[in-house]
C-alpha positions as CSV (number, residue, x, y, z in Angstrom):
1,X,7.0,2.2,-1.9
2,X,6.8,3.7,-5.5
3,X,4.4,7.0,-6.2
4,X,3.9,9.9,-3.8
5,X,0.8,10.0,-1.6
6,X,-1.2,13.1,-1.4
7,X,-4.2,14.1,1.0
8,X,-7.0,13.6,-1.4
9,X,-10.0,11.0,-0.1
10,X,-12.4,12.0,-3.2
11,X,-14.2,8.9,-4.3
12,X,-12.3,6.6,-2.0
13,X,-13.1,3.5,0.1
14,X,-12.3,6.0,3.1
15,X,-14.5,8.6,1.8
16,X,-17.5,5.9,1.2
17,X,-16.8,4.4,4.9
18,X,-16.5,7.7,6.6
19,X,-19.3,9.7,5.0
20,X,-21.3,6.8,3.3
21,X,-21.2,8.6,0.4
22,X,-19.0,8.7,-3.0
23,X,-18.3,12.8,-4.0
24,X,-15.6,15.3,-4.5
25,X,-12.9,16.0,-7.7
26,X,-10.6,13.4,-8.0
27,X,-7.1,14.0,-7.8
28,X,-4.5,15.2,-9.9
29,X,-3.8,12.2,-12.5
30,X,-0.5,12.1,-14.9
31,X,-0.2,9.2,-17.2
32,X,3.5,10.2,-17.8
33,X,4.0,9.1,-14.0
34,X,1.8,6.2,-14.4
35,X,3.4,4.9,-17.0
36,X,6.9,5.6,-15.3
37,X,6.1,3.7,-12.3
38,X,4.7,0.9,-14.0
39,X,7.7,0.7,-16.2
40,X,9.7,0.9,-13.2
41,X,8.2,-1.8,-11.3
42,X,8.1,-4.3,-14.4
43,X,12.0,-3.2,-15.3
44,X,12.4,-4.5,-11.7
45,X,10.4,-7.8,-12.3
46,X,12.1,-8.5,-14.8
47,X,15.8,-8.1,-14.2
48,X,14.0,-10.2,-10.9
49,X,14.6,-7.9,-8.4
50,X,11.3,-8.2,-7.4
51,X,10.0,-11.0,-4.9
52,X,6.8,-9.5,-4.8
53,X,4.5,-6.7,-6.2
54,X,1.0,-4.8,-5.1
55,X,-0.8,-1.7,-6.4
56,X,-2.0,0.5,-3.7
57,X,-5.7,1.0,-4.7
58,X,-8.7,0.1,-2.3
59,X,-7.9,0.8,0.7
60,X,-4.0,2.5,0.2
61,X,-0.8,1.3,1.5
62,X,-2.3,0.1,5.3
63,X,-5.4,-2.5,3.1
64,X,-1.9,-3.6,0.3
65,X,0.8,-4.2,3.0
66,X,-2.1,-6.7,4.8
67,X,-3.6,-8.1,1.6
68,X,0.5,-9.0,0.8
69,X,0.7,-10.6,4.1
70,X,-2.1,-13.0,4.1
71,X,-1.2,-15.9,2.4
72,X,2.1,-16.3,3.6
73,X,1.4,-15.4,7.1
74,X,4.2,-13.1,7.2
75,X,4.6,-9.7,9.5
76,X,6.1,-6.1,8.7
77,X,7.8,-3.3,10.2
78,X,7.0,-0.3,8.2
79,X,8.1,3.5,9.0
80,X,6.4,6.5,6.7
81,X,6.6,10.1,6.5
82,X,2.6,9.8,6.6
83,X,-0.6,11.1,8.7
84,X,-2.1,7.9,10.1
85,X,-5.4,8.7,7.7
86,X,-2.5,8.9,4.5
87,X,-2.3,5.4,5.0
88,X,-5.8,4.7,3.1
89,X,-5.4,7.4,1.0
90,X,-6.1,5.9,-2.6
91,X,-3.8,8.4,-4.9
92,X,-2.9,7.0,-8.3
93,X,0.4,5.3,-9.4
94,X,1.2,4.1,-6.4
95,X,2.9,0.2,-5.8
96,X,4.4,-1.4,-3.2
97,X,7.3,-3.8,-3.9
98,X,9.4,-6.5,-1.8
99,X,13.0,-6.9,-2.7
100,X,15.4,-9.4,-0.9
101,X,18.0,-7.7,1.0
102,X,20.6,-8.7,-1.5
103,X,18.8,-7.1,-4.3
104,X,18.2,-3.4,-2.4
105,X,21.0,-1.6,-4.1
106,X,20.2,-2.9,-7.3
107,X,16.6,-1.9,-7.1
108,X,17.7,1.5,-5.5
109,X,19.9,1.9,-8.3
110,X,17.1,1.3,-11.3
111,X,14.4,3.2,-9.2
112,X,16.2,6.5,-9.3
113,X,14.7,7.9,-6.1
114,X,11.0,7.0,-7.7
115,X,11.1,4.2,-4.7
116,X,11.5,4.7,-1.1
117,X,12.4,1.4,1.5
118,X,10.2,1.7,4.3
119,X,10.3,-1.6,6.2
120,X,10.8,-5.1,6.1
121,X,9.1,-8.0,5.7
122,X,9.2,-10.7,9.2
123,X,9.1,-13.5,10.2
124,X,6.8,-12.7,12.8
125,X,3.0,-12.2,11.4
126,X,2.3,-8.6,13.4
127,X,2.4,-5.3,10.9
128,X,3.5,-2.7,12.6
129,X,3.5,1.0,11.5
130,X,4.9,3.6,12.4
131,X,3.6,7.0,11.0
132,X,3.8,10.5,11.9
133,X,1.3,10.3,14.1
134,X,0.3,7.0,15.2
135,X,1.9,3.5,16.0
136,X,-0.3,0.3,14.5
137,X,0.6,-3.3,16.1
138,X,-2.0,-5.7,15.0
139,X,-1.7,-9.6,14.5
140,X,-2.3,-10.7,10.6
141,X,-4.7,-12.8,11.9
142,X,-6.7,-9.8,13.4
143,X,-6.1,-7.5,10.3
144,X,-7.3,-10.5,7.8
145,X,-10.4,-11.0,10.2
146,X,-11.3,-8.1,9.8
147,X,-10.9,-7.7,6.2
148,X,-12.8,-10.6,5.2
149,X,-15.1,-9.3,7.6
150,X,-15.5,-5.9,5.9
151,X,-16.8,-7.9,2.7
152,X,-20.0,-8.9,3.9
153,X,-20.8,-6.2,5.3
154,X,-19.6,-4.0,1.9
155,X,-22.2,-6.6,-0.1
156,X,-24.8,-6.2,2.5
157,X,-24.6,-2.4,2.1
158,X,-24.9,-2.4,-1.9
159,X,-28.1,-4.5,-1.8
């Protein structure tokens, strides 16, 4: 995972799902960090370290790891230093990136510590995370369910 996570839900999908509502000061926003992580993860794509790339937007870290997973039908194991509810936080400048196993110390190497490894990618298609708080086992097929579930009801809401 590239960026930091921080605790602010302002404006997020969480925020909207929780409260029903959009409000709040969005969080602190540096373009020089921006700008470094992007250059970090394209400096990575291109020197092909990089099998495969997400931005952690909607939905944070816990909605990108499952999006990643879907077409493939692949799992993950995934340890963070997080709160369970840090795992949809929405905080700027954040990616997550794959990288073979015989790539790692190269990656490590260009990230600088601006990266941290926090799982790997399986065979099996369950994602599994472990936070500070919580542990999360779900099937992809469950997690995509009820994703593409979500979107109905997110266009039913808007009308």
């Amino acid at each position: 995972m590239i960026g930091e996570t921080d605790d602010n839900y302002a404006g997020s999908e969480l925020q909207k799902m929780q409260q029903g509502t959009i409000s709040g000061q969005l969080g602190h926003f540096s373009l020089a960090t921006e700008k470094a992580n992007q250059d970090l993860v394209l400096k990575a794509i291109q020197q092909g370290l990089v099998a495969s790339a997400h931005d952690l937007s909607e939905g944070g870290l816990a909605v990108a790891l499952s999006e990643a997973t879907f077409k493939q039908g692949l799992g993950y194991r995934v340890q963070v230093d997080l709160a369970s509810r840090q795992l949809f936080a929405e905080t700027q400048s954040r990616f997550i990136v794959t990288v073979k196993a015989t790539d790692q110390v190269a990656f490590e190497q260009i990230s600088h510590q601006s990266a941290q490894l926090i799982g790997r990618v399986t065979a099996k298609p369950v994602m599994h995370i472990q936070t500070k708080d919580e542990t999360i086992d779900l099937t992809i097929e469950a997690a995509k369910d009820a994703w593409e579930a979500a979107l109905p009801c997110l266009m039913k809401s808007e009308a």
